[in-house]
C-alpha positions in Angstrom: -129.6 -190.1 59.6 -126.9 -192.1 57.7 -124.0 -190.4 55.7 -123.4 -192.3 52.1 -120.8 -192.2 49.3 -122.1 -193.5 46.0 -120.2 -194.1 42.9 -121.8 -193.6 39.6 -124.2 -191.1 40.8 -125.2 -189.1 38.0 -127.8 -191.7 36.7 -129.1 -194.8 37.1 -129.5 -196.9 40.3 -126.9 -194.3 41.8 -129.0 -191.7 41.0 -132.3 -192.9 42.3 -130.9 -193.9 45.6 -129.3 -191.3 46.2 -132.3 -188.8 45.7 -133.9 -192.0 47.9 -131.6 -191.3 50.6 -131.6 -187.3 50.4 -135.4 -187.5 50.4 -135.6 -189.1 53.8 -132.9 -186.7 55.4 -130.0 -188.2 55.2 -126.4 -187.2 53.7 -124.8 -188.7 50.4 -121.6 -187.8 48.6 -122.1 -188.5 44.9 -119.3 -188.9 42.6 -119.2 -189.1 39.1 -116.6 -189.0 36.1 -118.3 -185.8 34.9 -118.0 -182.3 36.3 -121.5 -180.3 37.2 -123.8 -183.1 37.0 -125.1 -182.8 40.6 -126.4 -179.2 40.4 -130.3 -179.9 40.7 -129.2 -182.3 43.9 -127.2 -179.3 45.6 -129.9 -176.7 45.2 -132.3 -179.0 46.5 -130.6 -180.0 49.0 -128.0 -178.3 50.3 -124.9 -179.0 52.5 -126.4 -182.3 52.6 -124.9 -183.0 49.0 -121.5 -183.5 48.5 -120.5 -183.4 45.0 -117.3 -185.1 43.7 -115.8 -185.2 40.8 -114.2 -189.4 40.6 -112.6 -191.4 38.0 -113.1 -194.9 40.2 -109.6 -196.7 38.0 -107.9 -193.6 39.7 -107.0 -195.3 42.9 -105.6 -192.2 44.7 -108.2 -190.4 43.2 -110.2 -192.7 44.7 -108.8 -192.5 48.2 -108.5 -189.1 48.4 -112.6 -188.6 47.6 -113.9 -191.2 50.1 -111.1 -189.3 52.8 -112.5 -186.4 51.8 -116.1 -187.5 52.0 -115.2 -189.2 55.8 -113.6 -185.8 56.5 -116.5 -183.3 55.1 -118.9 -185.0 57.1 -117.7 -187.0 60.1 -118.3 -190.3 59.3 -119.3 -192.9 56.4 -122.1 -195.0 57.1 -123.4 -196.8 53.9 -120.7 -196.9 50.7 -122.2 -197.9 47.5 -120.1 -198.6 44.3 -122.1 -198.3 41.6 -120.1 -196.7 38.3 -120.2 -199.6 35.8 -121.2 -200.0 32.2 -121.5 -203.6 29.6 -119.2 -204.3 27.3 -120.6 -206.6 24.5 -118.8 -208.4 22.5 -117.9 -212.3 21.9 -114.8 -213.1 23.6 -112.8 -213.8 20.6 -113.9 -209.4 19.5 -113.1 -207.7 22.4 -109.9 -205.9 22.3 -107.1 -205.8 25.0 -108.0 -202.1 26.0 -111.2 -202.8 25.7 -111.2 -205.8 28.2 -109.0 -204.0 30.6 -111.0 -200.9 31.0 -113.7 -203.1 31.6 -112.2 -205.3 34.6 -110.5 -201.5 35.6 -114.0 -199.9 36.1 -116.4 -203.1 37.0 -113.8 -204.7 39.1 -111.0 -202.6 39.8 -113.2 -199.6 41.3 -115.2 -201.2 43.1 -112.1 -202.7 45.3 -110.3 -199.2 45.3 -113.1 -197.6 47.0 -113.8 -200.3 49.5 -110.3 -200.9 50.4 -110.1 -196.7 51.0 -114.0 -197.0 52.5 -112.9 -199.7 55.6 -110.1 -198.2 57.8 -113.4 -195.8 58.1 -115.7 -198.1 58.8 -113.2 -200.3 60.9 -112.8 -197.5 63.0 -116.2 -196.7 63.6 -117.3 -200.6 63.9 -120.2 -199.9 62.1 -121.1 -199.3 58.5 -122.3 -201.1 55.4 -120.6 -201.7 52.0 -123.1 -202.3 48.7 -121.8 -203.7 45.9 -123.7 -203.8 42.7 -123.6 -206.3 41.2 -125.8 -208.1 38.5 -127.4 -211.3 37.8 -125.1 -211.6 35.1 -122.4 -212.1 38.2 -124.3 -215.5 39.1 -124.5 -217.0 35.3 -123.6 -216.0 31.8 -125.0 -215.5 28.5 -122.9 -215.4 25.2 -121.6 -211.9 23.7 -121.4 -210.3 27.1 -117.8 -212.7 28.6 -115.6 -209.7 29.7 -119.2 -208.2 31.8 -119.6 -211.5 33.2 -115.6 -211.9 34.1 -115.7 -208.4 36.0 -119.3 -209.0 37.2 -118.1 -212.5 38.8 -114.8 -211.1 40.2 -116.8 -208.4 41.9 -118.5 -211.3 43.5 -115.8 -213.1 43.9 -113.9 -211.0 46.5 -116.8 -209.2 48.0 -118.0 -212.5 49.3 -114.5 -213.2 51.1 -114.8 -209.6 52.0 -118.0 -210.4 54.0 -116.6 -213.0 56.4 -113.6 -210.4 57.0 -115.5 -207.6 57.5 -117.4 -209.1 60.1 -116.0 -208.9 63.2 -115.2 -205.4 62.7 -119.0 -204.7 62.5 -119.3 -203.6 58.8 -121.9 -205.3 56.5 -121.5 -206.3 53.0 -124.5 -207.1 50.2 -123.8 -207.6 46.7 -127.2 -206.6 45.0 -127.6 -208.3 41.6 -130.6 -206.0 39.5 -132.1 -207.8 36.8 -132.8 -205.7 33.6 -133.8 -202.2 34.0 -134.9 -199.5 32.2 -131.4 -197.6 32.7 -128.9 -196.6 29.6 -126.9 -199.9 30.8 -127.4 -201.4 27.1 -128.1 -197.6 25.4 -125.3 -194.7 25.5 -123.5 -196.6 28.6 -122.5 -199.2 26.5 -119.5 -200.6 25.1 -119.5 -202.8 21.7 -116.7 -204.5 20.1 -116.1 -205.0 16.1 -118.4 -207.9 15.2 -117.0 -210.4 13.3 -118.8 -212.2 10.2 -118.0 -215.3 11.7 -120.0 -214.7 14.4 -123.3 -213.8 12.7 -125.0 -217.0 12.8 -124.7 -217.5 15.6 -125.7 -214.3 17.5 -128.3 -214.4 15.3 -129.7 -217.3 17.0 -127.9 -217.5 20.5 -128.2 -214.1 22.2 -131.4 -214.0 23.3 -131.9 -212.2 26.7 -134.2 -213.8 29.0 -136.7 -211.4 29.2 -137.3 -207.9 27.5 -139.0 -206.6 30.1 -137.3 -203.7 31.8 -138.1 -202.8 35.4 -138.3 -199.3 36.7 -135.1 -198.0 38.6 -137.6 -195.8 40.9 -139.0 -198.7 42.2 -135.5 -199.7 43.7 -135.6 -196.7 46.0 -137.8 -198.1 48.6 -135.6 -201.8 48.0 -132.2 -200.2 49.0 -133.4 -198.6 52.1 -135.2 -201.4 53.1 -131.0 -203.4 52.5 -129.1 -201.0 54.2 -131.7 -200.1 57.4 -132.0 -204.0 57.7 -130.6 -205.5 61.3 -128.8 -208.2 59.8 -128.9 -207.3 55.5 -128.3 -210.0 53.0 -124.9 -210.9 51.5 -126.9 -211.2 48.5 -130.6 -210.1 47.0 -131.8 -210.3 43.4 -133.4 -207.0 42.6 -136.3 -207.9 39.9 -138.8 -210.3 39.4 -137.0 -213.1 37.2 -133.7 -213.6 38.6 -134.9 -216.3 40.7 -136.2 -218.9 38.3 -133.5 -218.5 35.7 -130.2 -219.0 38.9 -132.9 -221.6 40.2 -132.2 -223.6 36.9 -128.5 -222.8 36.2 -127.6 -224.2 39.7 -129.9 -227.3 39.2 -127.7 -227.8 36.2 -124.7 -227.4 38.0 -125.0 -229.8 40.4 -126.9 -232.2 38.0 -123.0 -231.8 36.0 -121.2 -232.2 38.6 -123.0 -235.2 39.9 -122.3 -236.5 36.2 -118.5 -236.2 36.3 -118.4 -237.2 39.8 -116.1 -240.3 39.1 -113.7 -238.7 37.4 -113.7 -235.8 39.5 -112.8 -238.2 42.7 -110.6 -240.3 40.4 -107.9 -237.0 39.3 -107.5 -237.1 43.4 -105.1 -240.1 43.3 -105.0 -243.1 45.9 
């Protein structure tokens, strides 16, 4: 049996897995901006659910719920931070508040909650962190920058997180979901003001690379198999397309890099 905390609970990926992880006997602590959106969970399942009440930009808020998960149950075994949303937008449109709440939830939450998450976990020298992340935190697409930005930070220092972790016996895997059929894009979302001058533009330019959604049920069985795993990835793609499109943006990295070589050895100096 393994005791979890998951962010963003109330729907989504956090929902499914965490009805995954009741289903099987296990304990989870939910959380979730909104009051009395666990209700079906606890009368299903009893003293096995913890529902909490968490704004994740709140960080005492934030370490006060994961003490008070660690405390109501005895230990913390898998912590998932999940609470996210897109903001869309071209760079030049997004506002200032609208930019910082995004890096404050997509960024900044995730980090409160594992930094209250691992004095746990260092104590117990065992546990498992899961960040979700997104394909959009390995490459970017126009009219989504400020996702991207909080998407890539989140990858940023969870992979330096990984090789501190460690040695304490805590595992790390950023999962990066493709598109799914969630409300990521629908009432989740976050739009700037457009701008005329961008019309053209988006018009022609903002494709997404598929419009096929996958099924968040079908992750259930997927995030078990990650956090029961002996030695779990640092990173897995969830979805069938992630791999060809990063297989082709890194081919195009290098191939740019391998361009500019000269002058990238020749700003070193003699």
């Amino acid at each position: 049996m393994k005791t979890w905390f998951i962010t963003g609970a109330a729907k989504g990926f956090g929902r499914e897995w965490a009805e995954a992880a009741l289903g099987r006997g296990d304990r989870v602590a939910v959380t979730s901006r909104g009051s009395g959106a666990f209700g079906g969970l606890v009368e299903r399942y009893g003293a096995a659910v913890l529902p909490l009440q968490l704004d994740v930009t709140d960080r005492d808020a934030v370490f006060a719920a994961v003490d008070l998960a660690h405390n109501h149950f005895g230990a913390l075994d898998v912590v998932v931070n999940n609470a996210g949303y897109g903001l869309f937008g071209m760079v030049e449109e997004v506002t200032a508040e609208q930019a910082r709440a995004q890096v404050d939830v997509n960024l900044f939450g995730p980090l409160w909650v594992t930094q209250a998450a691992l004095p746990h976990l260092r104590a117990q020298k065992s546990g498992h962190i899961v960040q979700v992340s997104s394909i959009a935190g390995v490459f970017a697409l126009p009219g989504l920058g400020l996702y991207h930005a909080s998407k890539f930070g989140l990858e940023g220092f969870t992979s330096s997180l990984a090789a501190e972790a460690k040695g304490f016996g805590v595992h790390v895997t950023l999962v990066e979901p493709a598109g799914y059929a969630t409300d990521w894009a629908g009432p989740s979302a976050v739009h700037a003001k457009r701008s005329p001058a961008y019309e053209d533009f988006r018009a022609n330019a903002t494709a997404r690379p598929s419009s096929r959604r996958g099924d968040p049920r079908a992750t259930r069985e997927a995030i078990l198999a990650v956090v029961d795993a002996e030695e779990p990835p640092l990173r897995i793609f969830f979805g069938d397309g992630p791999l060809p499109v990063i297989r082709q943006e890194y081919a195009n990295r290098i191939a740019e890099w391998e361009q500019w070589d000269e002058v990238s050895r020749a700003a070193f100096g003699e």
